[in-house]
C-alpha positions as a Markdown table, in Angstrom:
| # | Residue | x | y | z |
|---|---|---|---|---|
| 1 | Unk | 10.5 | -3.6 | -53.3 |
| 2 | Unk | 8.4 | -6.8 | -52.5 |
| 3 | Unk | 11.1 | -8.4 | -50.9 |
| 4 | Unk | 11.7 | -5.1 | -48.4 |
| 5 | Unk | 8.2 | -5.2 | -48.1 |
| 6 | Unk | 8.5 | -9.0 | -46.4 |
| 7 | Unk | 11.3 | -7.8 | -44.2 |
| 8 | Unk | 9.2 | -4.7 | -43.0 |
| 9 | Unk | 6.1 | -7.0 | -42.0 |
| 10 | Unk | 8.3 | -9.6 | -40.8 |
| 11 | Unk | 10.1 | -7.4 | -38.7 |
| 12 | Unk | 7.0 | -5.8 | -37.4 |
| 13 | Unk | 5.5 | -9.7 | -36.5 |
| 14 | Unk | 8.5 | -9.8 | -34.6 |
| 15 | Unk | 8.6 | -6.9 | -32.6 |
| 16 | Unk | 4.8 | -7.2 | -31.5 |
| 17 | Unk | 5.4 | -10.4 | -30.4 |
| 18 | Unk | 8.1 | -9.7 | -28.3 |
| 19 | Unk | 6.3 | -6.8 | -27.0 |
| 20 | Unk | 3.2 | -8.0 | -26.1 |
| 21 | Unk | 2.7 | -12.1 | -26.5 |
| 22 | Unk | 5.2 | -12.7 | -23.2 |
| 23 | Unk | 5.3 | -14.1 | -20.3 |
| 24 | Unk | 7.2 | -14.1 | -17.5 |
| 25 | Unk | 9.0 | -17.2 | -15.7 |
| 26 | Unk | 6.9 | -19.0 | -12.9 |
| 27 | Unk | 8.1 | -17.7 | -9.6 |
| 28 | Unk | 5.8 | -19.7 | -7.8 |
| 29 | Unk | 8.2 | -22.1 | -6.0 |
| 30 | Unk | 9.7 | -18.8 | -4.2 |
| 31 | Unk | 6.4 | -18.4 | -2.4 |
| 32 | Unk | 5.6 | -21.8 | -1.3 |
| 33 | Unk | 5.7 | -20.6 | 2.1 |
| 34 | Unk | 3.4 | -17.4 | 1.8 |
| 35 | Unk | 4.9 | -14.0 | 1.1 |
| 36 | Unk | 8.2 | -13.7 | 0.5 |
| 37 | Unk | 10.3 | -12.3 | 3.3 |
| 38 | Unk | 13.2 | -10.9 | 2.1 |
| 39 | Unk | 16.1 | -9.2 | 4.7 |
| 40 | Unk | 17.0 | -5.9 | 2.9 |
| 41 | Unk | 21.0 | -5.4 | 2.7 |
| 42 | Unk | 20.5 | -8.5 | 5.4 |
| 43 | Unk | 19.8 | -7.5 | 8.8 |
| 44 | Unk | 21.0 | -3.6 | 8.6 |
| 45 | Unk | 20.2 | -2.4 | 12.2 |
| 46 | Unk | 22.0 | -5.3 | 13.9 |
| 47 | Unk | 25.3 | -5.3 | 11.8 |
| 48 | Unk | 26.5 | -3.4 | 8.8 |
| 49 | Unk | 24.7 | -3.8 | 5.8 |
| 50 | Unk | 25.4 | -5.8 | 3.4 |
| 51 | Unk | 28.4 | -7.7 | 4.9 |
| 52 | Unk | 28.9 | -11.5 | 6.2 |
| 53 | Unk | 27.5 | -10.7 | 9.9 |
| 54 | Unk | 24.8 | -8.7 | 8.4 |
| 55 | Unk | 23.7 | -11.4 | 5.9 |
| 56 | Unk | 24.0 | -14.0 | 8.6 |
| 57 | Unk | 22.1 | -12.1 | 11.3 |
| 58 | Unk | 19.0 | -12.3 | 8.9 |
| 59 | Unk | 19.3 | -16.0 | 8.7 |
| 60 | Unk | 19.4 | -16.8 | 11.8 |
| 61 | Unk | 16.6 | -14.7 | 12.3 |
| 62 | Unk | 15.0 | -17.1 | 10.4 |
| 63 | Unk | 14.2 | -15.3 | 7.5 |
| 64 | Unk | 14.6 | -17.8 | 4.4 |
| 65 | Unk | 15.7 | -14.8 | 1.8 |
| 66 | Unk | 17.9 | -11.8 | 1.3 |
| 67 | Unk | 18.5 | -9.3 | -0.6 |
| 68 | Unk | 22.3 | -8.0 | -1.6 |
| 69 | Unk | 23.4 | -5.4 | -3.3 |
| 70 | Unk | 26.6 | -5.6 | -6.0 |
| 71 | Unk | 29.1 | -3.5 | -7.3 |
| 72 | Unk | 31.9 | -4.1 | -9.9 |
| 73 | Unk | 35.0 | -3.6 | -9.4 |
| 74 | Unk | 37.6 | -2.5 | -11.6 |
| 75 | Unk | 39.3 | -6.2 | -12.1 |
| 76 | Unk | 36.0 | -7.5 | -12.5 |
| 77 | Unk | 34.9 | -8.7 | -9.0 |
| 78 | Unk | 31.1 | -7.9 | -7.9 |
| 79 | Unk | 31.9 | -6.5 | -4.1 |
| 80 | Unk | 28.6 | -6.7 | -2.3 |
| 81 | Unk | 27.7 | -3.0 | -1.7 |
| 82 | Unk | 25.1 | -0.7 | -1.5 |
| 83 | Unk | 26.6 | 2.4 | -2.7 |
| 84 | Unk | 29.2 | 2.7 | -5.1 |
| 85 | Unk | 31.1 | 5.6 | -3.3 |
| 86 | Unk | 33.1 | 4.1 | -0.3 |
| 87 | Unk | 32.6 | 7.3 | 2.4 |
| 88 | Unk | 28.9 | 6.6 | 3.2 |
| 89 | Unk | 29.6 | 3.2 | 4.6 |
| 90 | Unk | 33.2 | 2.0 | 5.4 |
| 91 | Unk | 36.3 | 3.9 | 6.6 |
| 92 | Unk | 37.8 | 4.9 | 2.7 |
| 93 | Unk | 37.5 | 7.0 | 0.1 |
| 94 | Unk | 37.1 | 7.1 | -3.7 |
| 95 | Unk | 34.7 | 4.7 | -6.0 |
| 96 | Unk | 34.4 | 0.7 | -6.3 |
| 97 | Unk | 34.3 | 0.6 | -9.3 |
| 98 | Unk | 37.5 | 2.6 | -10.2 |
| 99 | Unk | 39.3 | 0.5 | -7.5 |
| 100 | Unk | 40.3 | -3.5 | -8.1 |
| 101 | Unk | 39.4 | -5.9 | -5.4 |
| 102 | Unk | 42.8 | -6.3 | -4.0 |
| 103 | Unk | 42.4 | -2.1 | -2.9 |
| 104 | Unk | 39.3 | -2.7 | -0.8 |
| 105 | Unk | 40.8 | -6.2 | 0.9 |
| 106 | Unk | 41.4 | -3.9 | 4.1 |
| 107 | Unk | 38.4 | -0.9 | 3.5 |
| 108 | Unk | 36.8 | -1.6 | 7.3 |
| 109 | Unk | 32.5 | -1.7 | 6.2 |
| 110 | Unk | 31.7 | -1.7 | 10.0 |
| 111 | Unk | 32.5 | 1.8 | 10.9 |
| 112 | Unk | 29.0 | 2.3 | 12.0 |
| 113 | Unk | 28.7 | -0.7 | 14.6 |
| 114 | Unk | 31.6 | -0.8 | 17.4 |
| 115 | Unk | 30.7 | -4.3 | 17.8 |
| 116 | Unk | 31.4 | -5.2 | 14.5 |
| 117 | Unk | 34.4 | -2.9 | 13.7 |
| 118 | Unk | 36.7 | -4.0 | 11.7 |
| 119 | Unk | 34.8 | -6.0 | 9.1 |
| 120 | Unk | 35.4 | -6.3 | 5.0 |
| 121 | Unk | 33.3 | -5.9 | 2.2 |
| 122 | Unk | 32.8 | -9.1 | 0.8 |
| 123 | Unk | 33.0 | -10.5 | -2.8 |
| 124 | Unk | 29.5 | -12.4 | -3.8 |
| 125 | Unk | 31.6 | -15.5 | -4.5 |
| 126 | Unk | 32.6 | -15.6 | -0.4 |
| 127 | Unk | 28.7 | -14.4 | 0.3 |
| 128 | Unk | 27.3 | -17.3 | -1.5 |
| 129 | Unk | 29.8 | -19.6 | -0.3 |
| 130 | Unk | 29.4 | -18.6 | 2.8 |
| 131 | Unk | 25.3 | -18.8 | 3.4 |
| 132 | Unk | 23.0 | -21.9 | 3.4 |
| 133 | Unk | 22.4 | -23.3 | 0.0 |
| 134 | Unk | 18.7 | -22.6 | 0.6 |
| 135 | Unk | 18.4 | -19.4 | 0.7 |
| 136 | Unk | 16.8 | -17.2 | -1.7 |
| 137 | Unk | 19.1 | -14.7 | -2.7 |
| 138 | Unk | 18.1 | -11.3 | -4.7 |
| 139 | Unk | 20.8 | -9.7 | -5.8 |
| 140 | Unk | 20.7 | -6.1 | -6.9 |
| 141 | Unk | 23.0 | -4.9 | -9.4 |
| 142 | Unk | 24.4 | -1.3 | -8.8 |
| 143 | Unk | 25.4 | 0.9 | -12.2 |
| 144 | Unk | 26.8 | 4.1 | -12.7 |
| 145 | Unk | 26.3 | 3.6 | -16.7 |
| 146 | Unk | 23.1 | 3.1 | -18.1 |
| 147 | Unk | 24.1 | 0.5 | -20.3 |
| 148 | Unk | 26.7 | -1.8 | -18.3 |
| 149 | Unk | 27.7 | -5.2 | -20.2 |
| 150 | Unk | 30.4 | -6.2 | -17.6 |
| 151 | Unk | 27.8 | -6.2 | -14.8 |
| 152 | Unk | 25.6 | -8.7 | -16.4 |
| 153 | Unk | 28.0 | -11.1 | -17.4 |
| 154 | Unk | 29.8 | -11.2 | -14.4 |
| 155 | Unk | 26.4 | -11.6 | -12.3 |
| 156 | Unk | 25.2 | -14.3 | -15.0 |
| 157 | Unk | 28.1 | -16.3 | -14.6 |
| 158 | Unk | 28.0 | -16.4 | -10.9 |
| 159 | Unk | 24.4 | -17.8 | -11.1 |
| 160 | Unk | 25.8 | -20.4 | -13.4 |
| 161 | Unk | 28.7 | -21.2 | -11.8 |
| 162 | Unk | 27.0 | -21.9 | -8.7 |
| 163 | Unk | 24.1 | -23.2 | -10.3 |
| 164 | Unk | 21.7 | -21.0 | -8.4 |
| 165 | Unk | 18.8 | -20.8 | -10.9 |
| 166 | Unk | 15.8 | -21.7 | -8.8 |
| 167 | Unk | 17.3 | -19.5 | -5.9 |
| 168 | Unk | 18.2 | -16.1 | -7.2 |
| 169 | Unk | 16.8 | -13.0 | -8.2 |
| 170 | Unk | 18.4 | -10.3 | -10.5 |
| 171 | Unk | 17.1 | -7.1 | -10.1 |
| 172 | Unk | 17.8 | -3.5 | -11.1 |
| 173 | Unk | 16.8 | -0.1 | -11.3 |
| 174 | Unk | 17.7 | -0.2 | -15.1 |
| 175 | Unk | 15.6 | -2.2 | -16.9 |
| 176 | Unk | 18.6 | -1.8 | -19.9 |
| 177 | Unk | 20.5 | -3.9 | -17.6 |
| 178 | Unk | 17.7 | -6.5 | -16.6 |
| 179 | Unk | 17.4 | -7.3 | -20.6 |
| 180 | Unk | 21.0 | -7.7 | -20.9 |
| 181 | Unk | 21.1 | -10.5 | -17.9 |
| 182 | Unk | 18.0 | -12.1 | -20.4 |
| 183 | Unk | 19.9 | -11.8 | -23.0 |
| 184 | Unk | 22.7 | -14.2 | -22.1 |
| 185 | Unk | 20.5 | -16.4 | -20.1 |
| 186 | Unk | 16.3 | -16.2 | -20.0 |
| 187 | Unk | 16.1 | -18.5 | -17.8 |
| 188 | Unk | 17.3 | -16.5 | -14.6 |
| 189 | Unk | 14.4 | -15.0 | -12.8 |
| 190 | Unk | 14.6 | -11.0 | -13.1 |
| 191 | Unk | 12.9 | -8.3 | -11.4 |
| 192 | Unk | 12.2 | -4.4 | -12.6 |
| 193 | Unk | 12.8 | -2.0 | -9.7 |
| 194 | Unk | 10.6 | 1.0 | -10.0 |
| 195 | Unk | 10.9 | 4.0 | -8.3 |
| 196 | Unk | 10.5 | 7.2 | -10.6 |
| 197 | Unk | 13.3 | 9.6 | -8.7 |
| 198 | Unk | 16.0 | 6.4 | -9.4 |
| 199 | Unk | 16.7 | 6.1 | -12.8 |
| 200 | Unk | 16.7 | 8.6 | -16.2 |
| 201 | Unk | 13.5 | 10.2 | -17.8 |
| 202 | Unk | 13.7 | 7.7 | -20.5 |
| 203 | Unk | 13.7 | 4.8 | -18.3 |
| 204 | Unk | 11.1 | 5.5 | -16.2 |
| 205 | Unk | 8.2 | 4.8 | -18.0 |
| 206 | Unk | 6.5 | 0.7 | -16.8 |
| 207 | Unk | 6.4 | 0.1 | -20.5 |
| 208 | Unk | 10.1 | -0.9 | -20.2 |
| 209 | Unk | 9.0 | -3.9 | -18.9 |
| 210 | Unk | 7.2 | -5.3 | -22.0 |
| 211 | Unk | 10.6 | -4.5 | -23.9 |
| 212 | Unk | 13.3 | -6.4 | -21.5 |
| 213 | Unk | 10.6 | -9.2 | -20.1 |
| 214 | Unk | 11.4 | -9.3 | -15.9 |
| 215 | Unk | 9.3 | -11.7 | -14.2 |
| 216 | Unk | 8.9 | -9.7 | -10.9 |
| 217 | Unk | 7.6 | -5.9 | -10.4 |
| 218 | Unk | 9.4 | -4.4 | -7.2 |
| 219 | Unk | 8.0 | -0.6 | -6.5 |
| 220 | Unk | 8.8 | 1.1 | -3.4 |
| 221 | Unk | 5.9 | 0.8 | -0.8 |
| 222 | Unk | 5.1 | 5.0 | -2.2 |
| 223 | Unk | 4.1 | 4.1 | -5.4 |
| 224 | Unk | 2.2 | 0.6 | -4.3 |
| 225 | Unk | -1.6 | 2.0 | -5.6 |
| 226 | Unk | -4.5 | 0.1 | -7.2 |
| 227 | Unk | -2.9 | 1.5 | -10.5 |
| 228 | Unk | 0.7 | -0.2 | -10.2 |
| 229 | Unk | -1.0 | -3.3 | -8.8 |
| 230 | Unk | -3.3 | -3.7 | -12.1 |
| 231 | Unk | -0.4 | -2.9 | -14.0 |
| 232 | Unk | 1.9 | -5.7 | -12.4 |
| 233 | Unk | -1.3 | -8.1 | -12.8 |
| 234 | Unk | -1.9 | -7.9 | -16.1 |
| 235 | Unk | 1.8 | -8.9 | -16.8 |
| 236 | Unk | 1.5 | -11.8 | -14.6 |
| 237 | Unk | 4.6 | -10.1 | -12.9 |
| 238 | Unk | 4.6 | -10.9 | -8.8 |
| 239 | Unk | 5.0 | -7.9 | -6.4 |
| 240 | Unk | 7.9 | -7.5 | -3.9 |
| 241 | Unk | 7.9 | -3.7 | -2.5 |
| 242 | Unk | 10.5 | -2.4 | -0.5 |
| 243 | Unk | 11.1 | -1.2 | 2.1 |
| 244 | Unk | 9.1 | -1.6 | 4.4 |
| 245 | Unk | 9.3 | -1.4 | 8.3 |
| 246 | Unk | 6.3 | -0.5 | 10.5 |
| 247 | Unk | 3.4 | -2.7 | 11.2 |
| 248 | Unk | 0.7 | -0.3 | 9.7 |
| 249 | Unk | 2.2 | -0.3 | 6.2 |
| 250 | Unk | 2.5 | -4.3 | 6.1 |
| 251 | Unk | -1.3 | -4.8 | 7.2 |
| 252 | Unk | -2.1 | -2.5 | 4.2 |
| 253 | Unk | 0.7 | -4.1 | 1.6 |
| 254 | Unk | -1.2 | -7.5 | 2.3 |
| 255 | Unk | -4.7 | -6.2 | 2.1 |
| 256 | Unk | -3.4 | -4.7 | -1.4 |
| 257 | Unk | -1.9 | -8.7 | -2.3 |
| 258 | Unk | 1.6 | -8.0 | -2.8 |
| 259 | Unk | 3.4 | -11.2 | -3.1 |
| 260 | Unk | 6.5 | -10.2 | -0.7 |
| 261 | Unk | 8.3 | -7.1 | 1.6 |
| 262 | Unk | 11.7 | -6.3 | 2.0 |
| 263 | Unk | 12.6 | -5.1 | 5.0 |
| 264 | Unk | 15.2 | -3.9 | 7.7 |
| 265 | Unk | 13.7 | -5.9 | 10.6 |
| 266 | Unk | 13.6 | -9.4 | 10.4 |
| 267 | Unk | 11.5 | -10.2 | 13.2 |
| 268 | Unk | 8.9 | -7.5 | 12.3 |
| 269 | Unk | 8.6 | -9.3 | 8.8 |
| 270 | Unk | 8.5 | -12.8 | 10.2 |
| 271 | Unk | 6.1 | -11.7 | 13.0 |
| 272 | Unk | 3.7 | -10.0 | 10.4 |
| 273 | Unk | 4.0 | -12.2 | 7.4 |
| 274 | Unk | 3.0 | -15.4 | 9.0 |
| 275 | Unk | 1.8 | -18.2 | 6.8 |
């Protein structure tokens, strides 16, 4: 009995600990420069997002981060895509992730943009090869499943394949999924997408974040309030809101002291969010 005892209390030591004596990574190299700017899905109204001439567009903008979105196939490859139906953006049909890599080698993403028509969905590996080694990278993970092991792993190994540490942020809508990238490697910086309509009941709530640890808060610019801002705060957790692309709503988001925008128009962001 005395020995169950010492397990219970132990067991309790440990759990408020790792709920509540945390701290997240320091982010601050990523803002050396002010607030972050970060291209969402690249540079979307110039060339379809989240493809090569999209990602590039944004960089030669001058825009010094980016955010991409990734889906898994079914061999295992993380295709960099928004949505993980294929008739919203490109000329096919069906789901990524019940298609392999070698199906989507022809699956035209520019559909949208005569100019830019055909052009492929590209793997992460080619996107990161492909782009300055500079350049801060966020890379979203997209997930049908609310608990998705295959993701993670394949996104952590890419960051330590490439040795992208320093440069790249992981974030999700699923915080379930930001605690599994944690899992097999704390050192990656994470961030905890919140927007209440995206995810289930259960994982709504902003105490998730004290259970899976990110080290960046990013609410959509509706629920940016005095309230959400103490709550990031008082983690020590950075703000990057998205997205965000009028004038107006920027002045306000900096009066507020968010820490970065994403946004659709890279020259609104880097006329705005001068240093």
């Amino acid at each position: 009995m005395e020995v169950l005892l010492v397990i219970f209390v132990l067991l309790g030591i440990i759990l408020i600990k790792h709920l509540f004596f945390w701290s997240p990574l320091d982010v601050s190299h990523l803002y050396q420069n002010g607030p972050l700017k970060i291209g969402h899905r690249g540079s979307p109204k110039e060339a379809p997002e989240n493809t090569l001439p999209s990602y590039k567009n944004a960089v030669s903008s001058g825009l010094s981060a980016i955010e991409i979105d990734v889906v898994g196939t079914k061999d295992g490859k993380l295709v960099c895509s928004h949505n993980i139906d294929l008739e919203r953006e490109t000329d096919s049909f069906g789901y990524i992730d019940e298609k392999t890599s070698a199906d989507l080698v022809n699956v035209n993403a520019g559909v949208k943009f005569d100019d830019y028509s055909p052009t492929k969905m590209p793997l992460l590996e080619e996107v990161i090869e492909d782009l300055p080694d500079d350049l801060i990278i966020n890379i979203e993970i997209k997930t049908r499943k609310i608990f998705d092991k295959s993701m993670a792993d394949a996104v952590v190994k890419t960051i330590q394949r490439n040795k992208m540490h320093h440069r790249t942020i992981i974030s999700c809508f699923n915080p379930l999924v930001i605690g599994l990238v944690k899992w097999r490697d704390s050192t990656i910086i994470t961030a905890y997408i919140w927007d209440v309509e995206s995810v289930p009941p259960l994982l709504k709530k902003p105490l998730f974040v004290n259970l899976v640890h990110p080290d960046l808060f990013h609410p959509c610019v509706d629920l940016v309030n005095e309230g959400s801002m103490r709550f990031a705060r008082r983690k020590g957790l950075k703000i990057n809101v998205w997205t965000v692309n009028n004038q107006p709503t920027i002045n306000w988001l900096l009066k507020m002291g968010i820490d970065g925008i994403f946004g659709d128009f890279p020259h609104l962001l880097l006329n705005k969010l001068k240093t």
